[in-house]
Each structure stands twice: as C-alpha cells, then as structure tokens.
C-alpha positions as CSV (number, residue, x, y, z in Angstrom):
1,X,-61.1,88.6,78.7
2,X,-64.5,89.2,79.2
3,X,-65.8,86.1,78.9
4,X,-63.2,85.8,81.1
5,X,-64.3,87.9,83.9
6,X,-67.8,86.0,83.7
7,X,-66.0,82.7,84.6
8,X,-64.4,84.5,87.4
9,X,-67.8,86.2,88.8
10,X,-69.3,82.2,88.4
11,X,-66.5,80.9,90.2
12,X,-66.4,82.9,93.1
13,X,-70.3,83.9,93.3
14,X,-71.7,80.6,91.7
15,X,-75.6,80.8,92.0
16,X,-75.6,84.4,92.6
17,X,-74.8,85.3,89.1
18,X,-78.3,84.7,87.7
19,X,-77.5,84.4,83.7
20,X,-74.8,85.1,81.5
21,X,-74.7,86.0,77.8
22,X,-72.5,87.1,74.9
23,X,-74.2,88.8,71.6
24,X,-72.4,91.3,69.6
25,X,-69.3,91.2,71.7
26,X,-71.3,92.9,75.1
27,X,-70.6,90.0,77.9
28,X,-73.3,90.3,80.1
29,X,-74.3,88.8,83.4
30,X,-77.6,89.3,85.9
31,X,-76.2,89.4,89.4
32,X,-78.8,88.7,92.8
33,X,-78.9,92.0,93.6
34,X,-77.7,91.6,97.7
35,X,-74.6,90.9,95.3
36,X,-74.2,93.8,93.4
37,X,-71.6,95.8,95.4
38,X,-69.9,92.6,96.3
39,X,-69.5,92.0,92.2
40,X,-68.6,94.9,91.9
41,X,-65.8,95.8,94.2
42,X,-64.4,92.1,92.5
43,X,-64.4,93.1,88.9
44,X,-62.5,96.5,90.2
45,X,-59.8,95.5,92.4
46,X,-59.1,91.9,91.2
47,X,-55.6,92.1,89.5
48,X,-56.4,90.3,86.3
49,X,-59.6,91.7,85.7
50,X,-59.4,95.5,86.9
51,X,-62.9,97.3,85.6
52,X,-62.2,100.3,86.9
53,X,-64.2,102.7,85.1
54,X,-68.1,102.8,85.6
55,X,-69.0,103.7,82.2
56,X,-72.9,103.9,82.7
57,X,-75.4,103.1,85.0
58,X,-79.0,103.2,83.9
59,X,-82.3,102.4,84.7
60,X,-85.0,100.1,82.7
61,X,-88.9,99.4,82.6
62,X,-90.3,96.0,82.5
63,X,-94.0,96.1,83.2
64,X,-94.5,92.5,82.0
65,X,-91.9,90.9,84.4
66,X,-91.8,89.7,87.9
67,X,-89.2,91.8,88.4
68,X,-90.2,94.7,86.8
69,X,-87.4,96.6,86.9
70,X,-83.4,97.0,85.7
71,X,-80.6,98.5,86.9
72,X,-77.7,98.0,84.1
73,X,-74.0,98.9,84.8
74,X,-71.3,99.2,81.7
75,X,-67.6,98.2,83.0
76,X,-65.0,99.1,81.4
77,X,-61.2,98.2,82.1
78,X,-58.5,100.8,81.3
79,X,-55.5,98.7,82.0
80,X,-56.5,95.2,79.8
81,X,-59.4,97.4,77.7
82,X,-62.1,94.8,78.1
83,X,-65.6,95.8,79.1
84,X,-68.9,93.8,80.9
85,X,-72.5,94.5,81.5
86,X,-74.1,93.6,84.6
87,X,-77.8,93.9,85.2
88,X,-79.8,93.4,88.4
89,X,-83.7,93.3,88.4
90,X,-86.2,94.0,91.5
91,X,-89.9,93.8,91.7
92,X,-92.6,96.5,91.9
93,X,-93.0,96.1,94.8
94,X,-89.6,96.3,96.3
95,X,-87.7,98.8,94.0
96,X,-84.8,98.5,96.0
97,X,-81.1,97.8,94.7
98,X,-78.1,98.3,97.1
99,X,-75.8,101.7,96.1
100,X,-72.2,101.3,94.7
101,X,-71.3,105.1,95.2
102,X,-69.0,103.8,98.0
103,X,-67.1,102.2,94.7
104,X,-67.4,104.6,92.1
105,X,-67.4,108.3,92.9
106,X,-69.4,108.8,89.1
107,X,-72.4,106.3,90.4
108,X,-73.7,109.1,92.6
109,X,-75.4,111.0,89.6
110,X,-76.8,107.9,87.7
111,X,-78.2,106.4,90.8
112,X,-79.9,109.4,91.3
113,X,-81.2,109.8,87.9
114,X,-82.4,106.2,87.7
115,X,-84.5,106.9,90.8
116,X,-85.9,110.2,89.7
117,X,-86.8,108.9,86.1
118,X,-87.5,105.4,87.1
119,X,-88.3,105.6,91.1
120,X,-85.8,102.7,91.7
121,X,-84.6,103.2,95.1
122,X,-80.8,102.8,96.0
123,X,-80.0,102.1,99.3
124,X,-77.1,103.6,101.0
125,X,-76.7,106.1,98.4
126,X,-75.6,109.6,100.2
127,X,-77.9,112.0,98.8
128,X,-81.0,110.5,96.8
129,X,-83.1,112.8,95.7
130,X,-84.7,114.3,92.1
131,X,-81.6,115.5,89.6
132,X,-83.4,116.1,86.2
133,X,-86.4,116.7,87.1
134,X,-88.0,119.1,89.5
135,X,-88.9,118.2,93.5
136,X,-92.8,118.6,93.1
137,X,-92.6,116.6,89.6
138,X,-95.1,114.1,90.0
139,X,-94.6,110.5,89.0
140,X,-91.1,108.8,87.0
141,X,-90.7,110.0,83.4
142,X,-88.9,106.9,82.0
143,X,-91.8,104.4,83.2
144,X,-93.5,102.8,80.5
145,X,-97.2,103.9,81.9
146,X,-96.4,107.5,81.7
147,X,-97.5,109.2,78.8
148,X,-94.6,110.6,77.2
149,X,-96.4,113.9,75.8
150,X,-98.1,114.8,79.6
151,X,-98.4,117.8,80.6
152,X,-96.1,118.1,84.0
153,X,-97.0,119.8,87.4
154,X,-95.6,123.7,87.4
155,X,-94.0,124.3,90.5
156,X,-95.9,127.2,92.4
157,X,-94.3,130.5,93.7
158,X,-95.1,130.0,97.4
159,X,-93.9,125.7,97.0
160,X,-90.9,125.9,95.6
161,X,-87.6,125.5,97.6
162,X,-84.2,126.3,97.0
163,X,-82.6,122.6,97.1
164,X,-79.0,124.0,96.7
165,X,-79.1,126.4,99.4
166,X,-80.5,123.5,101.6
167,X,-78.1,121.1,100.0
168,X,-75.4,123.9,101.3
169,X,-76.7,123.5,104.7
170,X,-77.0,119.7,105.1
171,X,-73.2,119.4,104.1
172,X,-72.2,122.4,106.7
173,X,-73.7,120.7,109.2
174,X,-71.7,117.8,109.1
175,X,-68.3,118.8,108.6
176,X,-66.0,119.1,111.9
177,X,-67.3,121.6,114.3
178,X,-63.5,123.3,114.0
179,X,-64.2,123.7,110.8
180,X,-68.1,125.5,110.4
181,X,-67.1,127.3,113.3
182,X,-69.6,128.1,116.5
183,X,-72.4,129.7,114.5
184,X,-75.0,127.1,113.2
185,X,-76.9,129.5,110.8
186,X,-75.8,129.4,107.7
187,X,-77.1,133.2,106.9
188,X,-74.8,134.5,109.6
189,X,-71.8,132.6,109.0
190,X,-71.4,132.2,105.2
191,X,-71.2,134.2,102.3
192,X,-73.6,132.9,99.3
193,X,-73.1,133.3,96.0
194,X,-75.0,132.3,92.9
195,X,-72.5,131.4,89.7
196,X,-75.1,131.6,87.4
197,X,-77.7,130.3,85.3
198,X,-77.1,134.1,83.2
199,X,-73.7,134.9,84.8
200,X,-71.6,134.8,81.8
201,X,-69.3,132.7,83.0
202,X,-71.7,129.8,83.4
203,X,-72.8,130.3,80.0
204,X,-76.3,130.9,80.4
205,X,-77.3,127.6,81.0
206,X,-76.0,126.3,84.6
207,X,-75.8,127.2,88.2
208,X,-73.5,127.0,90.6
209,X,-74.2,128.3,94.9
210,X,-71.1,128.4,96.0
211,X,-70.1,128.9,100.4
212,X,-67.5,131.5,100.0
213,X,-64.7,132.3,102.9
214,X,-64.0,135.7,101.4
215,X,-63.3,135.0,97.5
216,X,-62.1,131.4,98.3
217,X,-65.2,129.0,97.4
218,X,-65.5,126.5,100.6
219,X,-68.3,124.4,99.5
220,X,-70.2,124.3,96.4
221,X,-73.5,122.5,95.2
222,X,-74.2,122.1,91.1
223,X,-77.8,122.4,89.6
224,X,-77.7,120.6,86.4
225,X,-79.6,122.6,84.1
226,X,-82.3,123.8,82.6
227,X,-83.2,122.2,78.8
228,X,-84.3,118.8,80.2
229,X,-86.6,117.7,76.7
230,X,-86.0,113.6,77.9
231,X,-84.5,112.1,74.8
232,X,-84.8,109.3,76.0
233,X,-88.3,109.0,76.6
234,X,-89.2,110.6,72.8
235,X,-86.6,108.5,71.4
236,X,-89.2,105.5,73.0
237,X,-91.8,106.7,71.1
238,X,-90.1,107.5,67.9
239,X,-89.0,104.9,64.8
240,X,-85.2,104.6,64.2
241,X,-84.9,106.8,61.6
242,X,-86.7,109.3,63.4
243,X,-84.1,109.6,66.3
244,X,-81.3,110.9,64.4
245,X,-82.2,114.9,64.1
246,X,-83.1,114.3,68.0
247,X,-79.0,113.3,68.2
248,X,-78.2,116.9,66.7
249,X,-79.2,118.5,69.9
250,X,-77.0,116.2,72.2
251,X,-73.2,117.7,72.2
252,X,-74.8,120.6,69.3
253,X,-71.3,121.9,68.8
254,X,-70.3,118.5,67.0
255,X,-74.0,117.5,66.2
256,X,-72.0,115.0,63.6
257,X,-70.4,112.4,65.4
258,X,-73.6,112.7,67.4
259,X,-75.2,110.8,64.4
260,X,-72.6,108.8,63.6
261,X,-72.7,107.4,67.0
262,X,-76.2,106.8,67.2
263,X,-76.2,105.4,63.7
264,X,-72.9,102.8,65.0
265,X,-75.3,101.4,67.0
266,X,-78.5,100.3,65.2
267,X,-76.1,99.2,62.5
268,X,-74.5,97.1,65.1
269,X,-78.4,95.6,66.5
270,X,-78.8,94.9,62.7
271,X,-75.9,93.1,61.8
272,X,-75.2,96.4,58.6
273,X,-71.8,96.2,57.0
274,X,-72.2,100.0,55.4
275,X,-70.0,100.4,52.4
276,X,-66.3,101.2,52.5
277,X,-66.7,105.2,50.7
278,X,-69.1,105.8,53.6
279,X,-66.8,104.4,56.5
280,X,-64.2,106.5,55.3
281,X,-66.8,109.3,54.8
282,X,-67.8,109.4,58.3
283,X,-64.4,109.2,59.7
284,X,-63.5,112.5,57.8
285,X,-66.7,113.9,59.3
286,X,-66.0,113.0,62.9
287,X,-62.4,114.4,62.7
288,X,-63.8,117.7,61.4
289,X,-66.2,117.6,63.7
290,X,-63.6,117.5,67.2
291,X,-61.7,119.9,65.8
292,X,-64.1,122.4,65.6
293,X,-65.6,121.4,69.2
294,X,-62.4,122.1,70.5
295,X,-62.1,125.7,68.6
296,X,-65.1,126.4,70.4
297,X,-64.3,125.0,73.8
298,X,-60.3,126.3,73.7
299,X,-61.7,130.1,72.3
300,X,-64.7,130.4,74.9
301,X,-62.4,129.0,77.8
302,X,-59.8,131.8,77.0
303,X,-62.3,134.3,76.3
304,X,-63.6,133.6,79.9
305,X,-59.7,134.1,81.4
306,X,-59.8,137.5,79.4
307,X,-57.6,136.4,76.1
308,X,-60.4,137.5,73.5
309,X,-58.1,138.1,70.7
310,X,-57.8,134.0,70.2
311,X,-61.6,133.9,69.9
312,X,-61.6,135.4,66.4
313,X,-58.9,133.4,65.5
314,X,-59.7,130.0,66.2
315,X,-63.7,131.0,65.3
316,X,-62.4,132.3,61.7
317,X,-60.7,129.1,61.0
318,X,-64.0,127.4,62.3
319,X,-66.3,129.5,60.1
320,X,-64.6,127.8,57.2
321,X,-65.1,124.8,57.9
322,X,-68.6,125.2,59.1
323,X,-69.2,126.3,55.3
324,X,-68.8,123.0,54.0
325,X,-70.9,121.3,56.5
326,X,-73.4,123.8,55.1
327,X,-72.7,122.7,51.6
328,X,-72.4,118.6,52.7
329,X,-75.9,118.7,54.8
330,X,-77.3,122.5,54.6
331,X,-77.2,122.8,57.8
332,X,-74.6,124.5,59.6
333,X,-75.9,123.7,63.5
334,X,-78.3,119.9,63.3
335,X,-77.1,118.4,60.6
336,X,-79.7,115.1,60.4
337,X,-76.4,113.8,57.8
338,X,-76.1,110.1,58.5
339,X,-78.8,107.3,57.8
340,X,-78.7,104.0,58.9
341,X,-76.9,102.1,56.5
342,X,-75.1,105.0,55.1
343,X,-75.3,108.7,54.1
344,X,-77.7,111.7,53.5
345,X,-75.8,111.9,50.6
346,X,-72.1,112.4,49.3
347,X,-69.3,114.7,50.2
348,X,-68.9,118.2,47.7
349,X,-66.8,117.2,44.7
350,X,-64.3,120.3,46.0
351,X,-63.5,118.6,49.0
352,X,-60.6,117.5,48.6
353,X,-59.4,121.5,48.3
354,X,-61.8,123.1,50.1
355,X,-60.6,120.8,53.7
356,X,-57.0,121.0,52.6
357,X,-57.3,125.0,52.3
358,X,-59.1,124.7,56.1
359,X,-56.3,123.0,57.3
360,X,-53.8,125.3,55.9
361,X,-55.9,127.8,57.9
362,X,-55.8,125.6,61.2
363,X,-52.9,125.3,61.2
364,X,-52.2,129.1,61.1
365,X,-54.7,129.7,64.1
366,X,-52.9,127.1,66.6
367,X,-49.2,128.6,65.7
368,X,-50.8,132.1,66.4
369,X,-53.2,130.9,69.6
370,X,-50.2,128.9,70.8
371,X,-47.8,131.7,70.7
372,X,-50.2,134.5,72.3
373,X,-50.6,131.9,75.3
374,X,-48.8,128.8,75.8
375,X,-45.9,130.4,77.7
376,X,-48.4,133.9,78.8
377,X,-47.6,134.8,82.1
378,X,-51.1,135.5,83.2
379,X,-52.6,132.0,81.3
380,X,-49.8,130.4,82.9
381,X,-50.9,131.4,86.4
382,X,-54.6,131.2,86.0
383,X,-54.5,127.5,84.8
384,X,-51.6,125.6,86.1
385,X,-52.4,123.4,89.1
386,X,-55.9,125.2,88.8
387,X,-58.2,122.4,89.1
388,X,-55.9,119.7,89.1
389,X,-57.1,116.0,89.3
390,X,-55.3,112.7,89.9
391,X,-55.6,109.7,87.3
392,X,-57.1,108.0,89.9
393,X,-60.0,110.4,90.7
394,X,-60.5,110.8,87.3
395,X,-61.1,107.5,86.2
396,X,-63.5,107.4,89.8
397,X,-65.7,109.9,88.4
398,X,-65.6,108.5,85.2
399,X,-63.7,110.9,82.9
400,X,-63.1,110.0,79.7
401,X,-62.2,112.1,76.3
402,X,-59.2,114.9,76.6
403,X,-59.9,116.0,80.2
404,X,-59.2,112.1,81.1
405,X,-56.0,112.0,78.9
406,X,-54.8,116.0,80.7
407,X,-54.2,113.6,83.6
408,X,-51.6,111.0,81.9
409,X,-54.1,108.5,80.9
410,X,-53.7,107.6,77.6
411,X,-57.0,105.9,77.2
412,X,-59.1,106.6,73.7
413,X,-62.0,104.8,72.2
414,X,-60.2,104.9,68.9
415,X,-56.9,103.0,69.9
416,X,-58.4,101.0,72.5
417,X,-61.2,99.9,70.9
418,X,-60.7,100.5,67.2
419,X,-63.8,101.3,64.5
420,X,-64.6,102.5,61.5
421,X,-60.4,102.6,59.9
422,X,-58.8,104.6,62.6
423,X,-56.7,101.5,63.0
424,X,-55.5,101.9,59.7
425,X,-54.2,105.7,60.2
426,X,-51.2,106.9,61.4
427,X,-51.9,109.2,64.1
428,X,-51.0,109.6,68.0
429,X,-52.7,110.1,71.9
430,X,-52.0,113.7,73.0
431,X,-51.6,113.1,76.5
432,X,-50.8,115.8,79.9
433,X,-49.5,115.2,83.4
434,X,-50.9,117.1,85.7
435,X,-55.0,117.1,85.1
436,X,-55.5,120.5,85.6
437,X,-56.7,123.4,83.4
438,X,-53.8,124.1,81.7
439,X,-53.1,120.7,80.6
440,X,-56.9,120.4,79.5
441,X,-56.4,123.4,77.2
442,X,-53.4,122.4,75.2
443,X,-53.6,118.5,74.9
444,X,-56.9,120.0,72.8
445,X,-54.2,122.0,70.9
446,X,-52.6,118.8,69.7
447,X,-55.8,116.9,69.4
448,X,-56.7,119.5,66.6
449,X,-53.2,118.8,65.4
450,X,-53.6,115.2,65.3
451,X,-57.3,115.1,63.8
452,X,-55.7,117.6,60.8
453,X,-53.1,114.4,60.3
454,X,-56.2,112.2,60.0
455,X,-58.3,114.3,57.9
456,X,-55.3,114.3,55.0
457,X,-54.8,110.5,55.4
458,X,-58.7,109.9,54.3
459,X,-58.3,113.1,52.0
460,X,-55.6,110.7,50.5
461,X,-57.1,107.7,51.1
462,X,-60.9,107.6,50.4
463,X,-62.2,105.2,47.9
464,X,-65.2,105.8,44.8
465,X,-68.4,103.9,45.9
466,X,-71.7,103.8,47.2
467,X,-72.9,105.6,50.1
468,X,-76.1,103.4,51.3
469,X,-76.0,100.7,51.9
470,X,-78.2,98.1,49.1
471,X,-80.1,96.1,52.6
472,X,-83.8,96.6,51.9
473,X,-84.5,96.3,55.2
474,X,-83.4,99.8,55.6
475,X,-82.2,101.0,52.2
476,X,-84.8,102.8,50.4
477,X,-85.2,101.4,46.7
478,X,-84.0,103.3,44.0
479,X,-86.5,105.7,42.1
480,X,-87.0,103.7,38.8
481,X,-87.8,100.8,41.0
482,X,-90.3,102.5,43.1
483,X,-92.1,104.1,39.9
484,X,-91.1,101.1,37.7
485,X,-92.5,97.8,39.6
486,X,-94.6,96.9,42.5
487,X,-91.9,95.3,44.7
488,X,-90.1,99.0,44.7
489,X,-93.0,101.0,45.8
490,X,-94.0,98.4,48.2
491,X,-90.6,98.1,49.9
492,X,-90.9,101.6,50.2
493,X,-94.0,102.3,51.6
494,X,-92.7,99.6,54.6
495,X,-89.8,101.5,55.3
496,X,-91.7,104.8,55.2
497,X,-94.6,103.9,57.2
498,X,-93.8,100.5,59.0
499,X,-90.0,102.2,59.9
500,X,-86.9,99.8,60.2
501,X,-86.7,96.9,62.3
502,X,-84.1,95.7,64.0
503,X,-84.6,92.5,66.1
504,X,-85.2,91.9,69.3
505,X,-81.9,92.2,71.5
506,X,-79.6,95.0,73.4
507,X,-76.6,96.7,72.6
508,X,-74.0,99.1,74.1
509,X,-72.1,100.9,71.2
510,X,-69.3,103.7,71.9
511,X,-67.3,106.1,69.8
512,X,-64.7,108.8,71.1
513,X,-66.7,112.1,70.6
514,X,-65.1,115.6,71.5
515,X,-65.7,115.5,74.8
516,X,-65.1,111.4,75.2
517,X,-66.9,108.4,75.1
518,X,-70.2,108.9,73.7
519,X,-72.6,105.7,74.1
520,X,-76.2,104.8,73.5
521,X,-77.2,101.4,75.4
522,X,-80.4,100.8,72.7
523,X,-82.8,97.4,73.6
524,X,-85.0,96.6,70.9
525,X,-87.9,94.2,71.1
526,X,-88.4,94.1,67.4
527,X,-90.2,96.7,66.6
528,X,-89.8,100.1,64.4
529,X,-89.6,102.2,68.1
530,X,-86.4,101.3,70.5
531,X,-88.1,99.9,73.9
532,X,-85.1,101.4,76.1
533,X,-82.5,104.1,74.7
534,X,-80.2,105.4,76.6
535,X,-77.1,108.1,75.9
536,X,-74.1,107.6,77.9
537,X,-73.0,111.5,77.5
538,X,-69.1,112.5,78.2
539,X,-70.3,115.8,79.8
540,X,-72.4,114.0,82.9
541,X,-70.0,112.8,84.6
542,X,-67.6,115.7,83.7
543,X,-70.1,118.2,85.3
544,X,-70.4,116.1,88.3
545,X,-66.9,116.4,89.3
546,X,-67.2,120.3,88.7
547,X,-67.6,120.9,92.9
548,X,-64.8,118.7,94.0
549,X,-62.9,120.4,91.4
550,X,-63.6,124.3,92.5
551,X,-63.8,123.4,96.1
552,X,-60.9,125.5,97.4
553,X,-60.1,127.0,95.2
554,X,-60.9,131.5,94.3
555,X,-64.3,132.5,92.5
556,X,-61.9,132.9,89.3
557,X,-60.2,129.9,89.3
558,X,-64.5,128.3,88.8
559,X,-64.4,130.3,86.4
560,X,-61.4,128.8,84.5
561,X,-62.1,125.2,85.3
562,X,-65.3,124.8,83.8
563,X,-64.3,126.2,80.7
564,X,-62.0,123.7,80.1
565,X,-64.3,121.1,81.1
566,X,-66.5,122.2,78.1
567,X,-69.5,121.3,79.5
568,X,-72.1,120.9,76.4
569,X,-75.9,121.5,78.0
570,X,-77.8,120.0,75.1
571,X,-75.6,116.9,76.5
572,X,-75.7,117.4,79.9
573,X,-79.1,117.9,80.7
574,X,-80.7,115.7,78.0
C-alpha cells in the first residue's frame, strides 16, 4: 500500500516528488516543498490511501548540503494501517517550509518545536514562537554547530515576560466582540488563574493560566514544562549503547518499554534477529510494564477526584511487582535492562511464581477499585462527558494509546502492526465510546486485564535459550575468549571503546507503550553516535490537546481531565 501511495503522489504530482525510497519497510518520498500541504491534504483525504494521522513531524541538520535543512513527516493510516515518510529540504538561506496546521490540528506543536530547536521557519503557521526552550534562549539547540554542553543565556528578572498571559491576550482580542465584551483590558475584565507548576493538581511539573468566567475556564494557554535536558541533542553525542539509561527518563513510570523501544530500533538499522527466549522476555517486560503505568495513572487520577482509598490499593499491587524489576535489573525507577542484541541479563528463576502471585493480587485490586467506583455516583458525575473528544479530533491531534481507543478507535500498535509475538497471543482491544474521562479511566481497567492474559500466555509459553544475541558486531565476547585469545580481547576493546556501528541509513521504529505509540526516527551515518535521534513521545500531542479539552468546562473538571490524560513530564518535555 505504501509503495502504493508513492505511485499515487508520482502520478498526480510527477516532478514535484523529488525521490522515493523503500529500506526497512519506511516508504519514503522528498516532496518540492511549495508542495508540501498540497501532498499532504492528498494522502489524507484520498479514499484509497487515507493517512490520517500525523504521527511526527521533526526537524534535521545538514550542514554539508545545499539544502541544509529537513523537515520529515511520519503518516500513518488508521483505516488501511499503512504508513509513509515525506521529507522536504530548504537552504540556509531560505529556512522556510509552508505550515500544514490548517491539516493536522497536532502539527501546531512540532512545527513550533522544529523552529525553536532548528530555526526552520513555517509559514502560515498560527502562533510560531519558542515551545521548549525559553524566549531570550539564544541560538537553535538541535543545529549541528552548537555545542551540545553550552552554557545557555539565564533569563533576567527585569527581561522576562509572561508569554501565557500575553498569549491569553492575543486570543481575547480576536474572538467576536459579543463575546470579550466592551472592555479591552484583560485585567479588568477577566479573572486569571494559574493551575500550577506546584498546584497539586498539575503535579508539580506543568502550568496551566486559565481566563475564568466565574469557575467556568473560558480560555486557557499550556506551558509545557520545566525538565527540558534535550535528549535528543545528548543522544547526538553519545554511542548507541550509551543512549539506553538516557531512555529511562522518557515515560519514567514504564522506564522498560522505553528501552525496549529504543533497542527495536537500532536492532532494526542493523539488520539483529535477537534470540527467541529474549523476544519473549521483553514482551513479558513490556506487559508488566503498562500495567503498572496505568496503576499509577488510574490511582493518581482518582486520588485527584478525591477517591484516595484506591491509591493504596492499586499502589500495593504495584509495589509487588516493582520488587521483581528490582530483582531482574536492581533498579526499581531506570532500569538500563535491555542491550542491543538482547538482555542485561535473565529473568529470576522464581518468576514464573512470583508474576503469577502478582497477578492473583491484580486481579484483587481492579475487582475492589472497580467496585468502589465504576458505578460511584460522584466518579460518575465528575468524569462522564467531562472532556469528551470525537474520533475525529482525536486522530487530528494525533492521539494514540488508550485515550485514542476511549473514543471508539480501535487502533493499537500491537494488532495493527504486529512485533515481537503479540501476534501469536490471544488477547483483545479494550475500546470506549464516548472519549471522555470516564471512558479513559476504565478502558485502562481492562487494559491491565488484558496485559494479565498476556503475561500468563508467555509465563506458559517462554522458551530455554540465550539472551544476547552471538553478532560480534555488538555482542560482547565471552570471558574465556577475551582472557583466552587475542581475537576476544580485541573484539572487545572495539565494542568498548569504538561503540557499535550501525550503517549508514534512517529508520522510524514504533511500539505501543502505556501511553501509545512510542517512536524514535534514528539516522545514522555510520558511525558509533546517531547523527539525528528523534522520540516521537505519546504524551506531546496528548498535552497539546489539554486546552481544547478544558476550554468550557469548571476549574475541577481540568482537574479530572488531565489526570486521565496521564501526562508523563520526563516525556513531555524531553
């Protein structure tokens, strides 16, 4: 299908699609930019083709090249579950590519984010401005001729400017004059409010300035955080192997399939076939993983609506489990478990009890969650119809993961796109109606469900075996052979010092995480340090929908929604 949908971009663009190529199963094609939008608008609303989901947009450095810089976009079609690349270059000295947030109501945060790490300027874009880093920051981040360990410009007391209370303003100022009213200063007219970074609804880690019409929110502007380390820039300056602890701090609460995902991908840009025990392995460890990310996010989110008792259940049963990560890893919070071409090492011989005892306990915890809440009165009327969103609007702001399936769409990484052996297991697609908080909550209560049925299948299932992979191109040599002959200790002294090295080429890899699709876009020009990495995280375009979401709706009701959106900030704000 999509080499497919490249025919169909040739035939009705012809010399404006620039190249085309097909390597490890990404279709890709470099569109003349002045054709971008057009492109686009045809891969989403032509019947057989239907790429309705902007997976990613990103931003990439070229110094070498005419055109020195890349914008890449990562389709993705729900309804046939076929994806496409397209890339569009510019020079220095024009940086300009034309917007597609008319298309794709998720574009508006990427643009901006390419342009504040990159300086790539999209034209027609509705609000381009800074979004990770700060307004006085002084250069782009992601460019390869900025150092990535410089020191950045501190903002000043008397420079710094409230961008949310002057975003507030801007967006007053053009709604209907029936609407704002007569008065046209915002300080006399509106009531301003501050939902966090340390109210504890926001969690400590995000802000919210919401234009409140007594306690109903009217407008509302998000600021997107405030643990910006760039990944993505010391991933560039890191070897492979390196990379993975930097994967713990992504989604932190399932710091697992963080690595596994990471580790997907370079195995994919090597060509790795990791042995079967370990497939199975990191299956078990990914299942684990979403369950306890949704303890966490179901617990907090009804702790938040007042419902504390459920906390200590659902945390109890998580505790247990977080015990034999400890015992797998020694970690219980970054984990650093995978390695390329395998394992850290292999599962604790009482696993097979130990998980089946947790389950037993899991089980307990959602028949005594469930019953305190699914039909509770109060839960009932804080959540249902509370931040509702259509299908449609979800799959514009690019949702993806259970908030995605709350709204009917039964669209999951795992069946659509199959890895690892989930297409060997027997296991469903919770799936809601009406996309709004309540339906958020409990298709995680039968995710957790269906995750336990996939855990005892691999419990059952799991085969005796190796855990590494045997390629010497990443696969240390065994001990006797690194003190027993000079081939060992010389093929590990390359790994160790010269790092692994994939070749030259690009690659878009995906898993379902917790939250939903979890991606890293990784280009590698043959050396031991990735030349572009960048994480498509579930929670980005999530968070961006946050406003739309609250807009209208009572200071508690904000308060409800984002819970259930489970915002992860190590994700968020990378």
């Amino acid at each position: 299908m999509s080499q497919f949908a490249l025919e169909k971009l040739h035939e009705r663009f012809g010399s404006a699609i620039l190249e085309t190529s097909s390597v490890f199963g990404n279709e890709t094609a470099v569109v003349q930019r002045s054709k971008i939008v057009d492109a686009c608008r045809f891969l989403r609303d032509e019947p057989g083709l239907r790429f309705n989901l902007l997976m990613d947009l990103c931003g990439a450095d070229y110094p070498g090249r005419d055109e020195r810089y890349e914008v890449v976009y990562h389709l993705c079609s729900i309804p046939t579950k076929k994806r496409i690349r397209l890339k569009v270059r510019c020079p220095e000295s024009d940086p300009t590519v034309p917007s597609i947030a008319s298309l794709y109501q998720t574009v508006n945060w990427s643009e901006r984010e390419a342009y504040d790490l990159f300086g790539i300027q999209f034209s027609g874009h509705p609000n381009l401005k800074r979004i990770l880093c700060h307004h006085e920051f002084e250069g782009h981040a992601l460019r390869k001729d900025y150092p990535y360990n410089k020191r950045g410009k501190i903002p000043t007391p008397d420079s710094l400017v409230d961008e949310l209370h002057a975003e507030i303003e801007r967006r007053r100022l053009e709604r209907p004059a029936e609407e704002r009213g007569e008065v046209r200063d915002l300080a006399a007219d509106a009531m301003l409010l501050n939902i966090g970074p340390s109210h504890p609804a926001m969690h400590g880690c995000f802000r919210v300035l919401v234009d409140l019409d007594g306690e109903r929110i009217r407008d509302s502007v998000a600021e997107i955080g405030y643990l910006h380390r760039c990944f993505e820039k010391e991933s560039e300056n890191h070897c492979y192997t390196q990379i993975i602890p930097y994967t713990d701090r992504l989604n932190y609460l399932s710091p697992l399939m963080n690595n596994v995902g990471y580790c997907m991908a370079v195995e994919k840009l090597l060509s790795i076939e990791i042995p079967e025990r370990a497939v199975w392995i990191r299956v078990l460890i990914c299942e684990l993983s979403r369950i306890m990310d949704h303890l966490v996010c179901v617990g907090t989110n009804l702790v938040d609506l007042g419902a504390l008792t459920n906390f200590w259940y659902f945390f109890n049963a998580r505790e247990r489990m977080i015990d034999w990560v400890e015992a797998l890893c020694g970690a219980r919070l970054t984990t650093n478990y995978t390695r390329i071409g395998g394992l850290m090492r292999d599962i604790p011989t009482n696993t097979n009890s130990f998980l089946r005892e947790c389950l037993r306990e899991l089980h307990k915890a959602l028949r005594d969650v469930e019953g305190l809440t699914k039909t509770n009165r109060i839960l009932m009327e804080r959540t249902q119809g509370v931040g509702a969103i259509t299908a449609e609007d979800a799959i514009s702001f690019g949702f993806t993961g259970p908030c995605l399936r709350a709204c009917g769409v039964d669209y999951d990484v795992r069946k659509a796109h199959p890895y690892y052996t989930y297409d060997q297991l027997d296991w469903d697609i919770p799936v809601g109606s009406r996309g709004d908080c309540y339906d958020r909550i409990f298709v995680r209560f039968e995710e957790m469900r269906q995750s336990a049925r996939i855990i005892e299948q691999v419990l059952d299932r799991i085969p005796a075996g190796p855990i590494q992979t045997h390629d010497r191109r990443v696969a240390l040599p065994p001990k006797h052979e690194v003190y027993g002959s000079i081939e060992g200790l010389m093929q590990h002294f390359k790994i160790i010092m010269h790092g692994i090295k994939p070749p030259a080429g690009e690659i878009y890899s995906y898993t379902e995480a917790a939250n939903g699709e979890l991606g890293f876009y990784i280009v590698s020009d043959g050396s031991s340090k990735p030349y572009r990495i960048k994480v498509r995280p579930p929670c980005y375009t999530l968070y961006q929908a946050y406003p739309e979401l609250i807009r209208g709706g009572m200071i508690a009701d904000a308060v409800a929604i984002l819970g259930g959106l489970n915002i992860i900030a190590g994700e968020l704000d990378r």
